[in-house]
C-alpha positions in Angstrom: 1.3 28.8 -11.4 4.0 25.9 -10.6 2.7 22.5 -9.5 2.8 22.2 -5.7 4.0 19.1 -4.3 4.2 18.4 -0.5 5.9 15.9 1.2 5.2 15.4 4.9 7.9 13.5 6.6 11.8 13.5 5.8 12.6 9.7 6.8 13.7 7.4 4.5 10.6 7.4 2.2 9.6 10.9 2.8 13.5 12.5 1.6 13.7 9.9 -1.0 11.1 10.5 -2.5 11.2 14.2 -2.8 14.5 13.9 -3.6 13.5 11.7 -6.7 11.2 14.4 -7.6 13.4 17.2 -7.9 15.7 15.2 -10.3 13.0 13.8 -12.5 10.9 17.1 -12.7 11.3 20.8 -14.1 12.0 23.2 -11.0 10.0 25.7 -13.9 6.7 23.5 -13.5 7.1 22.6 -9.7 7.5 23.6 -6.3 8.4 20.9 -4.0 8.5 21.4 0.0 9.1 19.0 2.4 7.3 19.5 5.8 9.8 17.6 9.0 9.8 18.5 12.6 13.3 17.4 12.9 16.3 19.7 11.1 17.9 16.4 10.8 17.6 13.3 8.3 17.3 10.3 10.9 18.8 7.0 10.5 16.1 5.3 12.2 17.9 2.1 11.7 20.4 2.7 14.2 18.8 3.9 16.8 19.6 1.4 19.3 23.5 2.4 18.7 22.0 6.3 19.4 20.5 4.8 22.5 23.4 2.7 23.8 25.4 6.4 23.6 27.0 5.6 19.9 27.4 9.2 18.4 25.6 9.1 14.9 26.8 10.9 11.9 24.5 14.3 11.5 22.8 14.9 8.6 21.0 18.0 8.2 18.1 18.3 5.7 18.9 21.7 4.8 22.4 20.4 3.6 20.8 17.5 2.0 18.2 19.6 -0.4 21.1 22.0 -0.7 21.2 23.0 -4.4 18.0 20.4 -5.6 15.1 23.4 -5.4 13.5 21.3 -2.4 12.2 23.8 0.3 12.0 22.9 3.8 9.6 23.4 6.3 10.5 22.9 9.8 7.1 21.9 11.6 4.8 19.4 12.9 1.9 18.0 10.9 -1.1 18.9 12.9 -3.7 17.8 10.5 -4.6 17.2 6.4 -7.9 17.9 5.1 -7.4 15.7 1.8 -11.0 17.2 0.4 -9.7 20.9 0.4 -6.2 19.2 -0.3 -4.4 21.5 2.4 -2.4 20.5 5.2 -2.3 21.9 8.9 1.4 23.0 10.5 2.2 23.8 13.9 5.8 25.2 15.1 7.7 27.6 17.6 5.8 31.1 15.8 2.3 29.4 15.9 0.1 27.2 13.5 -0.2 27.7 9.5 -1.7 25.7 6.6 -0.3 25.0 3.2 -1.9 23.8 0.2 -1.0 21.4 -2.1 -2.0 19.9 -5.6 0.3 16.9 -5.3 0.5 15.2 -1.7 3.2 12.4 -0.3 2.4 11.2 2.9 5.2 9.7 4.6 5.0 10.6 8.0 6.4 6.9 9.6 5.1 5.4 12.6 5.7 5.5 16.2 6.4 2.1 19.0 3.4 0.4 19.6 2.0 -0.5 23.0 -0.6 -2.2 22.1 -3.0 -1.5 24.7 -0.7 -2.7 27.6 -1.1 -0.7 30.7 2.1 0.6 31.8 4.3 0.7 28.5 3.4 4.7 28.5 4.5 5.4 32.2 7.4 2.8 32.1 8.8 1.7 29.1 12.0 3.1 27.0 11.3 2.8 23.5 13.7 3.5 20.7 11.1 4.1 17.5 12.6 7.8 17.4 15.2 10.2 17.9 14.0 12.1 21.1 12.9 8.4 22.9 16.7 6.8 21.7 18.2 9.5 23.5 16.0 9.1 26.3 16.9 5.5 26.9 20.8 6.7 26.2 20.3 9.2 29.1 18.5 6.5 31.5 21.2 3.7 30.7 24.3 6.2 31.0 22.8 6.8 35.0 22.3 2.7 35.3 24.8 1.4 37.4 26.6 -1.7 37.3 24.4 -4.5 38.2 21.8 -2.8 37.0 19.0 -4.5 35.5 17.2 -3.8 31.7 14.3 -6.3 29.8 13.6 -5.5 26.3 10.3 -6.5 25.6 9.8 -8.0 22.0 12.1 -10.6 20.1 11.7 -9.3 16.5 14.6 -7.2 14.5 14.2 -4.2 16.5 14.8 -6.2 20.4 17.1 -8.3 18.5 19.5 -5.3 17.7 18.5 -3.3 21.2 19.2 -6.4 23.6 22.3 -7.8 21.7 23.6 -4.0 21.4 23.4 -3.4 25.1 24.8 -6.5 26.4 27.6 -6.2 24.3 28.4 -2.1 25.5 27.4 -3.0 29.2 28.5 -6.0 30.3 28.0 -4.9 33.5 23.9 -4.5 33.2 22.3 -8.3 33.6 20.3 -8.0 30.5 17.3 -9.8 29.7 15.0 -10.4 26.4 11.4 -11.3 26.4 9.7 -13.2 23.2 6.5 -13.5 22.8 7.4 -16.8 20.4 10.3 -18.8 19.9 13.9 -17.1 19.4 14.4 -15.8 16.0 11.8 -18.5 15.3 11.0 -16.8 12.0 14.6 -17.5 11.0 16.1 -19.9 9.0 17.4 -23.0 11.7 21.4 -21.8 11.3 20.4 -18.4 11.9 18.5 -19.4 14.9 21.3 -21.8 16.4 23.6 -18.5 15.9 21.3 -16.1 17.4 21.4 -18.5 20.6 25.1 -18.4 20.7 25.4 -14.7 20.4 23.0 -14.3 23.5 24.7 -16.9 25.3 27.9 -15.1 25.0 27.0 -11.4 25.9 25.0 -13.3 29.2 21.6 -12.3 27.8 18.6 -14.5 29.6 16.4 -15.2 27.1 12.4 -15.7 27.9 10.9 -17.1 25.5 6.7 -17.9 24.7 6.1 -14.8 27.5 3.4 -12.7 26.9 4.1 -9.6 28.9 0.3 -8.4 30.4 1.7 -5.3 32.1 4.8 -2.7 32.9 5.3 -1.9 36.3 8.1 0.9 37.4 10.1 -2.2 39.0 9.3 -4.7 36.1 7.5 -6.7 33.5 4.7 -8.9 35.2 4.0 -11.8 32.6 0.3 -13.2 31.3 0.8 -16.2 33.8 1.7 -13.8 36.6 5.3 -14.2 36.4 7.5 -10.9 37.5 10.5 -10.3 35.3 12.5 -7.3 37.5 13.8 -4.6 35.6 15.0 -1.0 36.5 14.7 -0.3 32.5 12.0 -2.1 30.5 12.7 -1.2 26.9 9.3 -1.7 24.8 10.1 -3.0 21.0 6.8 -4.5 20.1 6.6 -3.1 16.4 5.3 -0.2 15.0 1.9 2.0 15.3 0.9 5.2 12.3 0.3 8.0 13.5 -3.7 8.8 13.6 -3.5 11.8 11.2 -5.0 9.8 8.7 -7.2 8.0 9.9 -8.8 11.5 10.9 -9.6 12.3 6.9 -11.3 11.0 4.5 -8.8 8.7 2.9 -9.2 5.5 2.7 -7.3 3.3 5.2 -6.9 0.3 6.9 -7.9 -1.0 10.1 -3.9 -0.1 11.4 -4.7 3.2 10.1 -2.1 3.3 7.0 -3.3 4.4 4.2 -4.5 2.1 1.5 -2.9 2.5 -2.1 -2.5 0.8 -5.7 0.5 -0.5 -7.0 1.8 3.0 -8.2 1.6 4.0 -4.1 -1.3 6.3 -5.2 -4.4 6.2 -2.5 -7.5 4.5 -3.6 -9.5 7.0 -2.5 -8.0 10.7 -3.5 -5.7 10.3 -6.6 -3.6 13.0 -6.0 -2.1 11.8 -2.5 0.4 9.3 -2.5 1.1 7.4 0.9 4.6 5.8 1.4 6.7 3.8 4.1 5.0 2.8 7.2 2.4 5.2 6.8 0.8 3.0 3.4 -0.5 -0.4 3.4 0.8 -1.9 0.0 1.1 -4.9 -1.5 4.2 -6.9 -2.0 4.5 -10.3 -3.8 1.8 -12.9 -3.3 -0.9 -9.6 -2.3 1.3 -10.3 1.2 1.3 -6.3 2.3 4.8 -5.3 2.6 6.2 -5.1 6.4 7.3 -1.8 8.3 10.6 -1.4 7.4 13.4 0.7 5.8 13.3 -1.9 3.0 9.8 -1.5 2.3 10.2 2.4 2.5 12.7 3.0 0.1 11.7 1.2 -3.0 7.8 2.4 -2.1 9.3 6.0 -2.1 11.1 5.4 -5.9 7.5 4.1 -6.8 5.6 6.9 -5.9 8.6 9.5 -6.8 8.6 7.9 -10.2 4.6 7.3 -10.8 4.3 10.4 -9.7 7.0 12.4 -12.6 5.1 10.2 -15.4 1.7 11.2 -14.8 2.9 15.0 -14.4 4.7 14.7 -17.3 2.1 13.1 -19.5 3.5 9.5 -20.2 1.9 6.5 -19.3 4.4 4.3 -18.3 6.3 4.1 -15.4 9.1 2.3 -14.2 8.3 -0.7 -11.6 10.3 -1.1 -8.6 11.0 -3.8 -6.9 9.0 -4.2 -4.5 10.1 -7.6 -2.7 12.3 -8.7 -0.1 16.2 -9.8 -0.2 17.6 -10.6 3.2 16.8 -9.3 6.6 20.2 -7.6 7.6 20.0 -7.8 11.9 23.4 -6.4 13.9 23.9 -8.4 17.1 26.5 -5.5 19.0 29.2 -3.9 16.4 31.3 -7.0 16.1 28.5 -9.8 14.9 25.7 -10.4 12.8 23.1 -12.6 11.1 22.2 -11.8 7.4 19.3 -13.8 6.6 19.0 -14.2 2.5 14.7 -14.3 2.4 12.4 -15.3 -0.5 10.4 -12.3 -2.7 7.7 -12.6 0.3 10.3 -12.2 3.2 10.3 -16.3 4.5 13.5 -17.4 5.5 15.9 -19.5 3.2 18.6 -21.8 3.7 21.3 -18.9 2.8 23.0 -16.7 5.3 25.9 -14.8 6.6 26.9 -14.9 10.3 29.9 -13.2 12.7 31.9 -10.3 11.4 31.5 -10.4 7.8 27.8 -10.1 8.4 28.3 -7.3 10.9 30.5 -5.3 8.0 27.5 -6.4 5.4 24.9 -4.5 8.0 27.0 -1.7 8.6 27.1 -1.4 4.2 23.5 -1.7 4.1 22.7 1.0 6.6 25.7 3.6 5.2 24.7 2.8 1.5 20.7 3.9 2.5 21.8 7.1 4.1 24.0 8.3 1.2 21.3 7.3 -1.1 19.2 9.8 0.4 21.4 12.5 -1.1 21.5 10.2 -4.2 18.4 9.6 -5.1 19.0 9.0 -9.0 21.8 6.6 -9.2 22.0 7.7 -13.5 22.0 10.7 -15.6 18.1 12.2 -15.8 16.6 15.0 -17.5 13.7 16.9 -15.7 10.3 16.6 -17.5 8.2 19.5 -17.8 4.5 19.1 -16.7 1.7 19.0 -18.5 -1.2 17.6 -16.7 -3.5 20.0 -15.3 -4.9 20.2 -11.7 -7.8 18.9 -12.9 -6.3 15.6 -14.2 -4.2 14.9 -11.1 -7.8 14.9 -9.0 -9.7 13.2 -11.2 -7.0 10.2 -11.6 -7.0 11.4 -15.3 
């Protein structure tokens, strides 16, 4: 009977990594399925061009395993019970369950409200497909003079507010920090960032802690009313609480907690990666929710995975640190902010157009990979290790 390998979630950690697994492993000894309510591969880092009304490039998953021995499932993860090591699926013909013997969970995150009252009712958010292209519809009805707050001054706001000022200069468009500005930044990156804002007209509110969404606006913690006829909510990330419904281990955000090989701590033959798995980067610092974290968490597991399978015991390392943070301010302008291992701002950056084009590389270079998951010649490892070993952590 062929190894059974299930990977929930087709998103930049979820297809890479089962990607990786079909080129490093036997299609003799395995039988690898991905499980993804969408037919499409999302590039979830441009989603505020999908929201803006940007037509994105579509990538279908069944043309992206075409030819690798990857099956796809099209349906949504209902829930996993990691003891009996099945999973529960729900889609248009009714609810199923799978089994597996090798698990990848990689099923992302959704926008976070926090606990505000009002974000539900009121807000935009563009953490997904379906909510991108409900913004796109509410901003393409907006009408000059129209008035839009995004609500959170990290990457994500920074590329929604800058995006839409620069596509609708008509819309008085507003940003609303909890901190300073980019404060994280380097202080070149930060002086840019003002300029860029300045020029597209955005009014900037800094140090405001937004208590509530109302249908009209954003009422601050002070009791200051920001007006807005679209409040778009980019406050970071929540996992989704399929987890934390089992009996893996995991953290108080709900991700589940793993080793350095992306393996959970608790059940050794699940693996957890992208925003779904708290992990550790350099300095025990646990690695932010992000495509960059995703990615080389997905090689990890993809590749820790293929070695134990396959009896050897080494496995390759990846690198999991930071470079730069790559943020697109509208299609002509850009910061790229050159980082230490542990993601703090250094001196180094790019700004203006050549930054813009060095974005726009980043983000075509990580949707091709997904079809390229093995940048080398590989040969595909039979397995050896029995069930047994894979639960037992053997």
């Amino acid at each position: 009977m062929k190894h059974r390998i299930v990977v929930l979630g087709a998103g930049y950690a979820g297809a890479m990594a089962a990607g990786r697994l079909a080129k490093r492993l036997h299609p003799d000894d395995t039988e690898i399925t991905v499980v993804n309510a969408d037919a499409e591969f999302v590039e979830r880092v441009r989603m505020h061009q999908l929201a803006i009304g940007q037509d994105l490039k579509h990538r279908p998953l069944s043309e992206l395993y075409a030819g690798t021995g990857v099956k796809l499932r099209l349906a949504r993860v209902t829930a996993v019970d990691a003891d009996r090591s099945t999973v529960a699926l729900a889609d248009d013909h009714g609810t199923d369950e799978i089994a597996y013997d090798t698990l990848v969970y990689a099923l992302g995150s959704t926008a976070a409200d926090h606990g505000v009252p009002g974000v539900a009712e009121h807000a935009y958010d563009i953490a997904g497909r379906r909510s991108a292209l409900r913004l796109r519809d509410r901003l393409a009805h907006l009408a000059a003079g129209g008035t839009v707050l995004v609500v959170g001054g990290g990457l994500t706001g920074l590329e929604a507010v800058t995006e839409i000022a620069e596509t609708r200069p008509d819309l008085d468009v507003a940003l609303a920090a909890r901190g300073g500005l980019g404060d994280w930044l380097s202080g070149k990156a930060q002086q840019h960032l003002r300029g860029v804002c300045d020029r597209l007209g955005i009014t900037v509110h800094e140090h405001t802690d937004i208590a509530r969404v109302e249908a009209t606006g954003a009422v601050t913690r002070d009791g200051r009313e920001i007006p807005a006829q679209v409040t778009v909510w980019t406050t970071g990330f929540a996992v989704h609480p399929i987890a934390a419904a089992t009996t893996l281990a995991v953290a108080e955000t709900g991700q589940i907690i793993v080793d350095d090989s992306m393996r959970s701590v608790s059940h050794p033959e699940v693996y957890a990666v992208g925003d779904a798995a708290i992990a550790a980067g350099p300095g025990g610092k646990p690695l932010r929710m992000s495509c960059a974290s995703g990615i080389p968490m997905a090689w990890q597991a993809a590749d820790a995975i293929a070695a134990r399978l396959t009896g050897r015991a080494k496995f390759p390392k990846a690198p999991l640190r930071y470079f730069n943070q790559c943020i697109s301010l509208g299609r002509r302008d850009g910061i790229i902010q050159y980082v230490t291992a542990d993601d703090r701002a250094r001196p180094a950056l790019l700004t203006g157009k050549l930054a813009a084009r060095y974005k726009e590389f980043v983000c075509t270079g990580a949707a091709w990979s997904m079809a390229h998951p093995v940048l080398y010649p590989v040969r595909r490892h039979r397995v050896v290790a029995t069930r047994s070993e894979i639960r037992t952590g053997v």
